[in-house]
N, C-alpha and C positions, 0 to 999 in steps of 0.2 A: 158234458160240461164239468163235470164233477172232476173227471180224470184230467181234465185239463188247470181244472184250479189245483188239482194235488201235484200237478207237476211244474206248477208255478209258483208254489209255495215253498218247494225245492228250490228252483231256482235262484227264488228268493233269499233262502238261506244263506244259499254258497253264495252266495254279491253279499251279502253282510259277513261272509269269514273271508272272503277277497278284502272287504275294508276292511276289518281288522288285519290282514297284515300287510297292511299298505301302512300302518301305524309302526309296525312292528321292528323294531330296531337291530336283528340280527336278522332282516329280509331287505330293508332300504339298503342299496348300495349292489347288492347283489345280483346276479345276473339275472336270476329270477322275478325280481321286483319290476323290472320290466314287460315281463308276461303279466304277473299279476294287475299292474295295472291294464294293461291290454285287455285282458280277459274281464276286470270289473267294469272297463267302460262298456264293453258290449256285451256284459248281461244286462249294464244299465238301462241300455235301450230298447231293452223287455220288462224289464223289470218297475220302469219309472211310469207308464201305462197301468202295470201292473197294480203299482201303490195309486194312481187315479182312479183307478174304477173299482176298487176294494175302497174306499172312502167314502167315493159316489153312493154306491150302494149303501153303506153303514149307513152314511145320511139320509138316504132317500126311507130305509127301516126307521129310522130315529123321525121322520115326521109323518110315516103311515100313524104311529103311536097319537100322534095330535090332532086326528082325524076326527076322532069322539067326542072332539070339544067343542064347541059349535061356533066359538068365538075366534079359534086356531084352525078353523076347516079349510076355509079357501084359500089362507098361506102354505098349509101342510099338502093341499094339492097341487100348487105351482110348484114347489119347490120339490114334490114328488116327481113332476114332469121333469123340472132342470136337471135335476141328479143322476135320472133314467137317461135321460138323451146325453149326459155327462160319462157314467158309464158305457155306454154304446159307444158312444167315440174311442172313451180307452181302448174298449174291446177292439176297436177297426184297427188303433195303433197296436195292439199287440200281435195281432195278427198279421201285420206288416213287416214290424221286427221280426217276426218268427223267417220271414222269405226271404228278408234284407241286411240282418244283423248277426249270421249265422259267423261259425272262426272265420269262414274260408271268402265269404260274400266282401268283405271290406278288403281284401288282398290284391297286388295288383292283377294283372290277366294274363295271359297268353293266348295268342290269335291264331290259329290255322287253317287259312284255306285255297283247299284244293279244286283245281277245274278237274271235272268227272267225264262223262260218257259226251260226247256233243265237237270234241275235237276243238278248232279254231272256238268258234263258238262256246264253247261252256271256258275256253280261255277269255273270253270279252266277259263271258258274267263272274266269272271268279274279278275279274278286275271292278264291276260295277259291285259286286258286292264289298272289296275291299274299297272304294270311295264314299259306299254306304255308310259301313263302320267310323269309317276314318273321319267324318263330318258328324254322325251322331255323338258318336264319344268327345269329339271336338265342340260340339253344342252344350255337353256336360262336364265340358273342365278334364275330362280324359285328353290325353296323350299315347298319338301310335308309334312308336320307334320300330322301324322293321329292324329283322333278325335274319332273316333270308327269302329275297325274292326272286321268283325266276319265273321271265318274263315269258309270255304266250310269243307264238311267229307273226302272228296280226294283232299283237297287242294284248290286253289285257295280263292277267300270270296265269300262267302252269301251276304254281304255288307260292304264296306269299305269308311270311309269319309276320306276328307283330307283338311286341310289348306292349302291354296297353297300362298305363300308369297313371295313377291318382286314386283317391278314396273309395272305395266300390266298385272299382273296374271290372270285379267279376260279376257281381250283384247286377251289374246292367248285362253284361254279356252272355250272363249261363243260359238263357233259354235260346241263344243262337246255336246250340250243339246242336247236328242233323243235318242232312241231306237237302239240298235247297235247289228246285229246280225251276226253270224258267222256259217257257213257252214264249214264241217271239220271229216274225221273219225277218233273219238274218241279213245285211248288208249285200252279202255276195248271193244273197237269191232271187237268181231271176225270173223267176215264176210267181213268186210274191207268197210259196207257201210256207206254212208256220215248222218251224221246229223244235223242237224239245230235246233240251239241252241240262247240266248237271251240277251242282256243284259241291264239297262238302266242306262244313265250318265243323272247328273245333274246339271248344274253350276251355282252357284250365287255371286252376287259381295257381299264380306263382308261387312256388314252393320256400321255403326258408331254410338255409343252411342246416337248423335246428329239427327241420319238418324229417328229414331225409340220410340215411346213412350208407354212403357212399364208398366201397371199396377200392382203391385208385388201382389196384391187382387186374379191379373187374373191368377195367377200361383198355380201350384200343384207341389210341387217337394219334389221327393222322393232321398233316398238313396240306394244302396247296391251294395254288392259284386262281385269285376270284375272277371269275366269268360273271358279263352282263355288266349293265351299268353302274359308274359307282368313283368314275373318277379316274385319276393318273394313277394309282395303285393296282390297277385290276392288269392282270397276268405279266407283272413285271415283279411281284413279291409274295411268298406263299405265308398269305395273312389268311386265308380261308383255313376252317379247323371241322374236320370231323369226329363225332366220338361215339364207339359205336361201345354199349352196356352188353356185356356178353351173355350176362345172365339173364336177361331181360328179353336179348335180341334188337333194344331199342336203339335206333342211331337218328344223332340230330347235328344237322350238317350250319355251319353261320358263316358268312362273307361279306357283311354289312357293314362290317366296321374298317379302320382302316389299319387297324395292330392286330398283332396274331393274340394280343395275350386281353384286349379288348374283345376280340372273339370267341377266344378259349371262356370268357366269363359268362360271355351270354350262352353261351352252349348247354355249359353244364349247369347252369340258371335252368335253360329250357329240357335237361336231363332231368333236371332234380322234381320241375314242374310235373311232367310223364310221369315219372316214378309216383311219385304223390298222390296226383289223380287217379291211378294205376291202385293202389292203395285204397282210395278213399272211394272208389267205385266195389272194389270186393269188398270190404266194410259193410256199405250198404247193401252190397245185394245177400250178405250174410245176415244182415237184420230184418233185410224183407223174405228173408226165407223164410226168419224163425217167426213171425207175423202172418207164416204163407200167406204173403200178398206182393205179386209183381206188376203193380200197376205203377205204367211208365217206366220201362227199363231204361231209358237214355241211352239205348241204341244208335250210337250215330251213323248206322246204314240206315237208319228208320228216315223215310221221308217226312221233313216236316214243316214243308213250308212251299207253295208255287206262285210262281211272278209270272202272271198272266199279260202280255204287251197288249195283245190286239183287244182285250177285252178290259184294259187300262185296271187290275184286280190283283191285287195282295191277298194268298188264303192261308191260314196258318190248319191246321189239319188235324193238331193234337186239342186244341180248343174251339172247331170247327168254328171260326174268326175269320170275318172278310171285310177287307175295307177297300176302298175303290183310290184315284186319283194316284197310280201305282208311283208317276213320275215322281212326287212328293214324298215318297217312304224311300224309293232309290235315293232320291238326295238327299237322305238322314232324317226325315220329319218320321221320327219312326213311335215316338213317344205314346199315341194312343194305344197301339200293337203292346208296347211294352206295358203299358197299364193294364190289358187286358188279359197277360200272360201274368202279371202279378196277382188278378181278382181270382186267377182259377189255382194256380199254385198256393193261393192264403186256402182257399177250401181244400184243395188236397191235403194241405200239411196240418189243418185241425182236421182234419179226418183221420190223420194216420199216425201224428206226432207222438214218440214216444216217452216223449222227455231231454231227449238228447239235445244241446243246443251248444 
């Protein structure tokens, strides 16, 4: 606790020199001044807990003192309890903000997912997983814009991306990275018996022109003709854009839109995202080295989640979490899972937080 309040007292700091030069007349106007406020409202949102439960507590000291007075006992005890259960609560919001109010958590998202091992079938769960998404975030004010879909031969996608857009669209989506498989007998079986089938999500915070620097030397980008649904434009004009990052090796292909140079945007939107996360994953694994501690790599070969049909069971795997009534989390009622992915990441990140935020 102790290393937790000295790194919030930090914190603290830097949000009162963020205000000050949010005052400051050779920073207003500037390009900067726009991160600066960025960055002071969301420390605010650690920070303003912060000044609640540092208060609380003063208070709650300032009438243990009134305890000895025999006439001031039974106020200085109630108002001992209100303060304590006053700080407690700060505590639970700080803790919050630490999971939900990080740079990258308020940014919009980037969506990818892949059918895996399972053929036709793991193309039907990539689909149910994407109408999953696509109603949960639509339940919270998110927005999914695909960027490239390509459709399964019995439906569902092969691979489907998506823009996910509005206030925290990563902060809901980051613990969908991973391997998501589903057990289920399939349509076309007619023996009625189960199979296990694959799929994999991927989520990245959208990167910012500023976040990423880009060599246009280091690019290969090509054109052509969009295949699959999408309208009178598909294979009559080469609006589709591929860009492949040399150094990297990363290539991201877009045909959703109906301009080549409306594709060209979201491309290297979805370049710059890669690169970033690419970035911000060596980062951290350089800090949990120097901590030697790898707990939870974010491996997204790691399996982390199975959609059991016949036994109607949602099980998440990294928070050993199972909730039943599967049909209601495929049609986006996903919100108690997400609750309970937030209760175990608030205890990971005071166990292991280094100050960083």
């Amino acid at each position: 606790m102790t290393d937790l309040i000295a790194c919030l007292t930090r914190l603290d700091e830097r949000w009162r020199r963020l205000a000050a030069l949010m005052e400051d007349p050779s920073v207003i106007g500037t390009p900067r001044y726009q991160e600066v406020l960025r960055d002071h409202a969301r420390l605010g949102r650690l920070v303003g807990p912060f000044h609640r439960q540092r208060q609380a507590l003063a208070d709650a000291a300032a009438a243990r003192d009134l305890l000895a007075d025999p006439e001031m006992c039974a106020e200085a005890e109630a108002e001992i309890v209100a303060k304590e259960a006053t700080a407690a609560a700060a505590f639970e919001d700080i803790k919050a903000a630490l999971v939900t109010a990080d740079a990258a958590g308020a940014r919009n998202a980037i969506l990818e997912i892949r059918a895996g091992t399972g053929g036709d079938e793991a193309s039907l769960f990539a689909g149910d997983l994407a109408r999953m998404y696509t109603q949960w975030c639509g339940n919270h004010g998110l927005r999914l814009e695909p960027m490239t879909l390509n459709e399964g031969e019995r439906g569902g996608f092969k691979e489907a991306i998506f823009l996910v857009k509005g206030e925290g669209a990563f902060a809901r989506l980051r613990y969908e990275s991973g391997g998501h498989r589903v057990q289920r007998v399939p349509e076309t079986e007619a023996q009625g018996r189960i199979h296990t089938s694959a799929a994999t999500v991927a989520v990245l915070p959208e990167a910012e022109a500023a976040d990423v620097s880009i060599n246009p030397a280091d690019l290969d980008i090509s054109t052509c003709k969009a295949s699959g649904a999408g309208g009178q434009h598909v294979n009559k004009t080469e609006s589709a854009i591929r860009i492949v990052h040399r150094p990297s090796g990363l290539m991201v292909f877009c045909q959703e839109e109906r301009s080549q140079q409306a594709n060209r945007e979201k491309a290297m939107n979805w370049l710059r995202s890669r690169l970033y996360d690419a970035e911000r994953a060596r980062l951290a694994s350089a800090r949990a080295a120097e901590r030697k501690d790898q707990v939870g790599s974010g491996d997204r070969s790691d399996r982390i989640r199975t959609y059991n049909f016949p036994q109607n069971r949602i099980t998440d795997h990294r928070i050993n979490w199972t909730g039943y009534s599967l049909d209601r989390y495929i049609a986006g009622q996903c919100d108690d899972l997400y609750a309970a992915m937030l209760e175990a990441e608030k205890a990971r990140l005071i166990a292991e937080w280094d100050g960083e935020f």
